[in-house]
Every structure is written in C-alpha cells, then in structure tokens.
C-alpha positions in Angstrom: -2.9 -48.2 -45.0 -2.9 -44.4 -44.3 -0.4 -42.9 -42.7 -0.6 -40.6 -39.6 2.1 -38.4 -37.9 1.0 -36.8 -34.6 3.2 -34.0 -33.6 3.9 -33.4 -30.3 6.6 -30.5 -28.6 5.8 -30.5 -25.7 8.6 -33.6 -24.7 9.0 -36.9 -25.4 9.1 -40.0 -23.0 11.5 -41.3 -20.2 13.8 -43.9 -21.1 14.4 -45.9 -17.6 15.6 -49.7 -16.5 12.3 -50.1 -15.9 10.7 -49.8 -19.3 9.5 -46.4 -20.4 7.8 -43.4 -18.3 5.1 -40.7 -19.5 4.3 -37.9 -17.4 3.9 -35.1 -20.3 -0.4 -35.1 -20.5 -0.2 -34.3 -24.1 1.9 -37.5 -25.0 0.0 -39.9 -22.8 -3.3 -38.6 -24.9 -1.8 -39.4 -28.2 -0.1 -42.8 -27.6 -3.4 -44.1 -25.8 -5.7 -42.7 -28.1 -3.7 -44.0 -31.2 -2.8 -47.2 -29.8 -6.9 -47.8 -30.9 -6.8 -47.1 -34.6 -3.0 -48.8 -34.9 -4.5 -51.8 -36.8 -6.1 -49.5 -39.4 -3.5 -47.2 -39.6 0.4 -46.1 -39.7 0.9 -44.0 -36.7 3.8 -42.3 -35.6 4.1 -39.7 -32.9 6.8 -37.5 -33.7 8.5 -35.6 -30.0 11.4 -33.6 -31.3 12.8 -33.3 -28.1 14.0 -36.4 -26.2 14.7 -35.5 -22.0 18.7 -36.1 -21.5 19.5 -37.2 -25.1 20.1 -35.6 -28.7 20.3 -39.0 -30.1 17.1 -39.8 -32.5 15.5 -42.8 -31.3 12.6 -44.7 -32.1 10.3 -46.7 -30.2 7.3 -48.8 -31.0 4.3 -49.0 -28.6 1.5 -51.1 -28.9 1.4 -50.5 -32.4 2.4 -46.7 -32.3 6.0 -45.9 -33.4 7.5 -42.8 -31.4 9.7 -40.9 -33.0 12.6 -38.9 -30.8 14.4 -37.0 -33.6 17.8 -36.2 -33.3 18.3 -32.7 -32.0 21.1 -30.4 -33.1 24.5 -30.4 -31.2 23.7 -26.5 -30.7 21.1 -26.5 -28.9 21.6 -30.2 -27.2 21.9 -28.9 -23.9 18.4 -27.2 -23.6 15.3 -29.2 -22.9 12.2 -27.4 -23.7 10.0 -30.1 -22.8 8.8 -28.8 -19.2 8.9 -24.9 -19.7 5.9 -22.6 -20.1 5.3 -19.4 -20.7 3.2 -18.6 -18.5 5.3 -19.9 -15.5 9.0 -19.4 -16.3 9.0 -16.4 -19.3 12.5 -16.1 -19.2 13.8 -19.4 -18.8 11.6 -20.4 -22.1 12.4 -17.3 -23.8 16.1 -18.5 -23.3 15.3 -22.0 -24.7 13.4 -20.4 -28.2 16.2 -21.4 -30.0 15.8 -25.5 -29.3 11.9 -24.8 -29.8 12.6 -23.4 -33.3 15.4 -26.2 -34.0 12.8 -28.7 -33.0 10.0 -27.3 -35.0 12.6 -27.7 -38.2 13.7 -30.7 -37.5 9.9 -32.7 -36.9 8.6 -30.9 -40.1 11.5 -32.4 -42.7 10.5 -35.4 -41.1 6.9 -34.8 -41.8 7.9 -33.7 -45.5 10.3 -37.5 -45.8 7.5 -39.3 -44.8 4.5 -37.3 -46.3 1.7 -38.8 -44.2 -2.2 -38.3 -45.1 -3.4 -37.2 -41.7 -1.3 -34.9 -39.5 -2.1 -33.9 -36.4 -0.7 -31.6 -34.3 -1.1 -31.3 -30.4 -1.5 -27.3 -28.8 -2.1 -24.3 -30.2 1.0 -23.6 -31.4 1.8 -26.8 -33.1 -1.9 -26.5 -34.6 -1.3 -23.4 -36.1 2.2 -24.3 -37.3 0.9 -27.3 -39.4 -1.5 -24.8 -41.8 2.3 -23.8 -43.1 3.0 -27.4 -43.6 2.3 -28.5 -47.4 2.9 -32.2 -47.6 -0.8 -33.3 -45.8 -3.9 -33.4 -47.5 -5.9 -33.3 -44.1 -4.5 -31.7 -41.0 -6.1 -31.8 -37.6 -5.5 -29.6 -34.1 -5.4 -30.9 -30.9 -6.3 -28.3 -28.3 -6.3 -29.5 -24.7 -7.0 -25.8 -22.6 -6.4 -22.1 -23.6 -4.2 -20.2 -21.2 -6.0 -16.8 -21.7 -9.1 -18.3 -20.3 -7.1 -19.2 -16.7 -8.0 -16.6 -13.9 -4.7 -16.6 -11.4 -3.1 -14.8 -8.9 -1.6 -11.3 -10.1 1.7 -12.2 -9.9 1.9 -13.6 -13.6 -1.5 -11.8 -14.8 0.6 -9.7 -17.7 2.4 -13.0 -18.9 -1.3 -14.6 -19.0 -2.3 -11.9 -20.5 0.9 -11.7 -23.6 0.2 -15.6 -23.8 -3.4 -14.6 -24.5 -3.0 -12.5 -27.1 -0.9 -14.7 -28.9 -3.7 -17.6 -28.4 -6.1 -15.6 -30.1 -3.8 -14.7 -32.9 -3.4 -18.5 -33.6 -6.8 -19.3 -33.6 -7.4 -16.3 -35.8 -5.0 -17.3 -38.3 -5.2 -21.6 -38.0 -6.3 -23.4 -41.0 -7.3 -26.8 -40.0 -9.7 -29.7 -41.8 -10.7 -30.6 -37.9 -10.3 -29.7 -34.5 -10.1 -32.2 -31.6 -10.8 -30.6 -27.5 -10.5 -32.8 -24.6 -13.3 -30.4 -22.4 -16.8 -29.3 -23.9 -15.0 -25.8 -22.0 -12.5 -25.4 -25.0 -15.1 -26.1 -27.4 -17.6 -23.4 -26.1 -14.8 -20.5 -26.3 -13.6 -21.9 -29.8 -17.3 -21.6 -31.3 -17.4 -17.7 -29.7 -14.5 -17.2 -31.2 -16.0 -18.2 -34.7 -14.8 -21.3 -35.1 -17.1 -23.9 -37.2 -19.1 -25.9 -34.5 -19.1 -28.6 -36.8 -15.4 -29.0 -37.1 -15.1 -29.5 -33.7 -15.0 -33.1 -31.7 -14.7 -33.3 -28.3 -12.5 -36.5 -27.7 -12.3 -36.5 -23.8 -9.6 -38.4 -22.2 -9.2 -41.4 -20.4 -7.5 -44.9 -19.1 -7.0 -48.0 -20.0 -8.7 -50.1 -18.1 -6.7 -53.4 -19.2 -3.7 -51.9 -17.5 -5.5 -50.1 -14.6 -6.9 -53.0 -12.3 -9.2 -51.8 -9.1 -7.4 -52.5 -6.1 -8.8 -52.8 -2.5 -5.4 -53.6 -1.0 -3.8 -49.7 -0.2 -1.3 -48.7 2.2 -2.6 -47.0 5.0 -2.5 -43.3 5.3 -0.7 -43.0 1.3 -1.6 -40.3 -0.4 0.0 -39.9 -4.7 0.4 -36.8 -7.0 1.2 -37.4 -10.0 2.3 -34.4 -12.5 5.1 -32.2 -13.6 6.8 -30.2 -10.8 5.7 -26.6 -12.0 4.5 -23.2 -10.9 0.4 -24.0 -12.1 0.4 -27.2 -10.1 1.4 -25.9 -6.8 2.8 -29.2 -5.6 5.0 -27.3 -2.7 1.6 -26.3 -1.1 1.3 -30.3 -1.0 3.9 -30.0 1.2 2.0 -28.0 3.7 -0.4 -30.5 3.9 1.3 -33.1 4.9 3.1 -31.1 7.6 -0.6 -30.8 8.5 -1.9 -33.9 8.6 1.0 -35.4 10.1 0.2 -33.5 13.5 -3.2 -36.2 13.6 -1.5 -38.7 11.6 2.2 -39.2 12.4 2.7 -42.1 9.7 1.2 -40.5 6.7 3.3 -40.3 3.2 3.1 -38.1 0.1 4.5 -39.9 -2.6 5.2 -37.4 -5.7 5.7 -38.7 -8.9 7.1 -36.6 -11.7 10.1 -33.8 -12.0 10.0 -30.5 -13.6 11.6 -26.6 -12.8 9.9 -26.7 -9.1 11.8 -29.6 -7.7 14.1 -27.8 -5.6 11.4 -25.4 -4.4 9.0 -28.8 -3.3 12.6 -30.1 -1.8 13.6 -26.7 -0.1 9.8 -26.7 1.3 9.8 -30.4 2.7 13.6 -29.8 4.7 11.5 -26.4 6.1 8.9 -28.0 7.1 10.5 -30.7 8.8 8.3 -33.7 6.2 11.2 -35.8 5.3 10.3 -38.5 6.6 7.0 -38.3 5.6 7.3 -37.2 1.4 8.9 -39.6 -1.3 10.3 -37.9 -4.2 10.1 -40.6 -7.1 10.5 -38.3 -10.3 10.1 -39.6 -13.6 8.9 -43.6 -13.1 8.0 -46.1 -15.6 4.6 -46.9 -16.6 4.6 -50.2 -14.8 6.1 -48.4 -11.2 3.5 -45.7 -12.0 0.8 -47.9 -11.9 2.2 -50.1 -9.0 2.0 -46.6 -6.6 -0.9 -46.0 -7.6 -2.6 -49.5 -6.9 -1.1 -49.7 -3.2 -1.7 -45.6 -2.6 -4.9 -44.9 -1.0 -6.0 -41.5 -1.9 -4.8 -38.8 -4.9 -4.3 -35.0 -3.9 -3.7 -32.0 -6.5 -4.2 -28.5 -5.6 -3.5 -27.5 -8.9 -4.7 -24.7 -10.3 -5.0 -25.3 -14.1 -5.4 -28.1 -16.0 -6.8 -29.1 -19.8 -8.2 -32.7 -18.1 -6.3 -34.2 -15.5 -5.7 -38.0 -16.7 -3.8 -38.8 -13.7 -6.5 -38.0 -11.6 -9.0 -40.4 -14.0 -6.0 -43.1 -13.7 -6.0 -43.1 -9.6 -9.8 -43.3 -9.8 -9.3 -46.3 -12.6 -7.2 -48.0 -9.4 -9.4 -47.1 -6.2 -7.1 -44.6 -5.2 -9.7 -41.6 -3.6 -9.1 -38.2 -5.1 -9.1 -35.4 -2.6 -8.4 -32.5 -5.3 -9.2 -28.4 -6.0 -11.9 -27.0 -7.1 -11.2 -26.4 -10.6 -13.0 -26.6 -13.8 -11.3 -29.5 -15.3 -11.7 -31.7 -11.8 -15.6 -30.9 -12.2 -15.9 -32.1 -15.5 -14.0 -35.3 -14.4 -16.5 -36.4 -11.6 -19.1 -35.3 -13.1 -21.3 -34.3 -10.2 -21.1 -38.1 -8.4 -19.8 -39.1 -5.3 -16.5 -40.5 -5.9 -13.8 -37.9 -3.7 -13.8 -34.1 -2.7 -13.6 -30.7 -4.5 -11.7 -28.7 -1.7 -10.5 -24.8 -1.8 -7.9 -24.0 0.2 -4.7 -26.2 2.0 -6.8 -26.1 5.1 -10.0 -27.7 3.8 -7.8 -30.1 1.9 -6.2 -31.5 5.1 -9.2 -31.3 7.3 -10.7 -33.7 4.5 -8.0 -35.9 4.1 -7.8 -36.4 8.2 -11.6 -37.5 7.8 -11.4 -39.6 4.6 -8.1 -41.9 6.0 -10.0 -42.0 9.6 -12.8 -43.8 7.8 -12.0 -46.7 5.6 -15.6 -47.7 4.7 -16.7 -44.2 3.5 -13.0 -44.5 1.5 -14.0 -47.8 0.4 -17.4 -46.6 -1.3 -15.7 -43.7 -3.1 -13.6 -46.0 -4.6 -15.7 -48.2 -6.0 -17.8 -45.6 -7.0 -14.9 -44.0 -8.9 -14.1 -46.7 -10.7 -17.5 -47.3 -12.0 -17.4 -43.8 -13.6 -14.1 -44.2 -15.4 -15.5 -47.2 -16.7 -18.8 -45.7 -18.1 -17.0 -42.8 -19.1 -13.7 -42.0 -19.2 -12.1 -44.8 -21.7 -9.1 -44.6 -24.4 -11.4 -47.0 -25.9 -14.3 -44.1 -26.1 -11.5 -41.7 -26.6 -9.9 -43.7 -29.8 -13.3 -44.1 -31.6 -13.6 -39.9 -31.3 -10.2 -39.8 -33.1 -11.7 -41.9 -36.0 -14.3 -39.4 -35.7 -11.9 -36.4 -36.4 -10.6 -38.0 -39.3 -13.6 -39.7 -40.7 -13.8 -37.4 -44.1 -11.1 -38.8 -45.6 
C-alpha cells in the first residue's frame, strides 16, 4: 500500500470534550478528501503546529492518521496557525521563527517515513516540497492566490509584497501535479505558464452522510462559521444584527470559530448594545458544529476573500439559507441557481435577511433547493475521486 503524507501549516485540529473540532479550511479539505482513498492507501496528514499544545500527538480519522508533531520548547508559546500576512504583518513576522521550526520539524518526519506521494497544501508548502528529496511524486495544493485579491488600501502594499513572493513561488515550484479547488486559480496558473495539463481542479465539498437536511430551524438564527480575522469581516456581522434586531427583536448571530479578531467582534457587540442577541461559541467539535447548523436557519458571511468557502457548502448541505457577499468564490459555489442571496454592502445584507426570516416558504424553497446542488455537485465523494486523479501516474 502506498504511502501518502499531506502537509499542512496552516494548524492543526481542536482537541475538545466533545470530540475533535476543524475550522482551518485547508485541513478540513485534506481529511475529507483523503478519508476516500484511505482503503487504498497510507495517509497521514502531517500539522506541525497543534493550537495550545507542543506535545506530538496523533490521531486517527476515518482512516486518516493526523499527525501533530511535537514543537520545540523555544518556540512553544507561538501559534502560527491563524496568522496571515496579509492581515497581521507584524504579528506573523514575529512568529517566523515557529513557522521555520515547524517546517524542520514536519520534513524529518517526511524523511523517517519516506512516503511515495507527498502533498503539500499552499503555496508556500508547495514550493517548499521541490527541496524535499525523499518522494518520488510530489503534488501542490493551491486553494487562492492572494495577489489576485482586490481590497481596501489600507493593506494594498502588504498584498502587494505577498504578491511578489506568490509569483516567485510559482516561478520557481517543481511539482509532478497541481490540485486547485476554483477553475479561478487554474486560469491565472496556466497564464502564468504553468502546464494546463498538470493541473486538476478538485473542488470542495461535504459529506452528505454526516450533513442531514433539516426542516426543523430555530426562528430568526442566523450561523458564521470561520476564523475571526481581518478578510472575513465578521465585526461588520455585528452591525447587522444591531440592524435587524430594530424589526426583529429576537434574532441571534451565532459565530463559530476564534482567531486574532475576537476581541474586536467582542469590543463591537458591547458597543453596539447585541449581547443578548450574538453567541460567541469559538472553536466547537464537529458533532456541535453540525448540531448549530441543523437547528440555524440561515448562514451570513461578508467576507471578502475566500479560496471556496466549505462552510458555506456545509450550511447549504443542512438547509440552512445563505445570505452571503458578492464575491468570486460564493459565485462559483451557487452556481447561478436559486438557493440564497449575493448581497454588497451591510445594508442590503440586513434588508435581505429581514425579508428572507419574514417569509418562511420562500426560506423553505431555498433550502431545498440548496441542498439539491451540494448533492449534484459539491461532494467529498466527487472531491476524493479528483485526488486519485492527481496522483493517477504513479
């Protein structure tokens, strides 16, 4: 049985009482996708940075074995896991040291267990593993490209820095295949000269075993789930519901995740006056994840970058409505149907929440109709059978 180590930096999962918790995109692709091929193959997903421990643990998953590697006492303390560049240049600058540690630490691993296929998952960990020596066939994962993002001009230079160093990587990445979760990301990797045929777009996706449709919602719930940072703009979620609640006085935001803006979301709500009306769950298990979402009657995000958006696939996967922006990735996802709103703007986002939890037929209908099109197309089942795809030459 060949052997496969995935390697992912960007954090590992969330030990809790209640089982384990994902909220880091880039892990929740790999497990579910992987989770498909684990009868044909030895997987392991290697996350060099466990959140709140420096102990190396490993846990098996439907198959999978995740591998938290033990981080050194020097740089214990730091947690790279929910930084970015692009939003916090300092902070991560600060925490370069535990990125490099990490990157030492997964790749003696990789050289122990010298697997067949590795795959890593970003650009940076893509272009990292054409220095690695002990894999015959070695595989990218590239879920979005920052220097293609158009924002606000407050961060514009840092965009731009992250950019260049993008474009550097791609330049200089030497990979048997690449695997994109957008057609987007393929189209600027071809211009960029990249070998169309090396190239698989493997989507994203649910299970749909674990996500059952649900009629039964709480009135006037509304979910977001995602990491509390600058790109996700979860404190402007916080003037919608000071918004709505002028029409509806009973209406809860309930935010799952954590991340470097919590205490700007909190600082926002006690401003606002929303206490009483937002739920801040931070990082949940799978099982209390899927639980909010099955009683929660529509999902918001007014974020303003993502790769995919699986959480917004997974509320759709429960009948949970998305009201969400108008961005590139939430287009791709509902594929021009009739299964929520595209909004611009906190304004239009509230005046279409007000009308969609005011009508519970119409709410109705775009839930059914959103779970229909995660079934067609947005599967880990469809989603596993492109990964076989991207390592089909061996």
């Amino acid at each position: 049985m060949k052997k496969i180590v995935f390697v992912n930096v960007g954090g590992g999962p969330v030990i809790k009482e209640g089982g384990i918790g994902f909220t880091e995109g880039g892990l929740v692709h790999a497990l579910s996708a992987l989770t498909n091929l684990a009868s044909d193959y030895d997987i392991m997903i290697v996350c060099p940075n466990l959140p709140e421990s420096g102990r190396k643990q490993i846990i098996n998953y439907d198959g999978v074995k995740i591998v938290c590697l033990e981080s050194p006492k020097w740089v214990r303390w730091m947690n790279a896991g929910e930084l970015s560049f692009t939003e916090a240049w300092w902070r991560t600058a600060l925490h370069w040291p535990t990125i490099l540690a990490n990157y030492i630490e997964a790749y003696r691993y990789i050289n122990k267990e010298k697997p067949e296929i590795l795959i890593g998952n970003g650009i940076l960990a893509s272009f990292v593993l054409t220095l690695a020596r002990r894999a015959p066939f070695k595989v990218g994962i590239i879920h979005h490209l920052y220097y293609a993002l158009s924002v606000d001009g407050s961060h514009n230079h840092i965009v731009r820095v992250t950019g260049a160093l993008e474009r550097l990587f791609l330049r200089l990445m030497k990979l048997d295949r690449i695997g994109v979760v957008n057609p987007m990301v393929k189209d600027i990797l071809v211009k960029r000269g990249a070998c169309q045929d090396k190239i698989v777009i493997v989507g994203n996706g649910v299970n749909i075993d674990d996500y059952s449709f649900s009629e039964n919602k709480t009135r006037h719930s509304l979910i977001f789930i995602g990491s509390l940072r600058k790109l996700k703009r979860v404190e402007s979620l916080i003037d919608v519901i000071s918004i709505i609640k002028r029409r509806i006085p009973d209406a809860t935001l309930h935010i799952v995740g954590d991340g470097p803006n919590r205490e700007e979301v909190n600082r926002k709500i006690a401003a606002l006056g929303v206490a009483a009306n937002v739920v801040m769950h931070g990082y949940v298990s799978e099982k209390e994840k899927i639980d909010l979402l099955l009683s929660s009657a529509v999902y918001v995000s007014n974020s303003e970058f993502e790769g995919f958006g699986i959480p917004l696939v997974e509320a759709m996967a429960t009948g949970t409505v998305p009201v969400v922006n108008d961005i590139a990735a939430h287009r791709l996802i509902f594929q021009g149907e009739d299964v929520g709103y595209l909004v611009s703007g906190v304004e239009e986002m509230a005046a279409r929440l007000v009308e969609l939890l005011a009508n519970e037929p119409k709410r109705e209908q775009l839930a059914r109709n959103g779970r229909k099109l995660v079934e067609r197309r947005w599967t880990w089942r469809m989603v596993g059978e492109k990964y076989r795809e991207l390592i089909e030459p061996l």
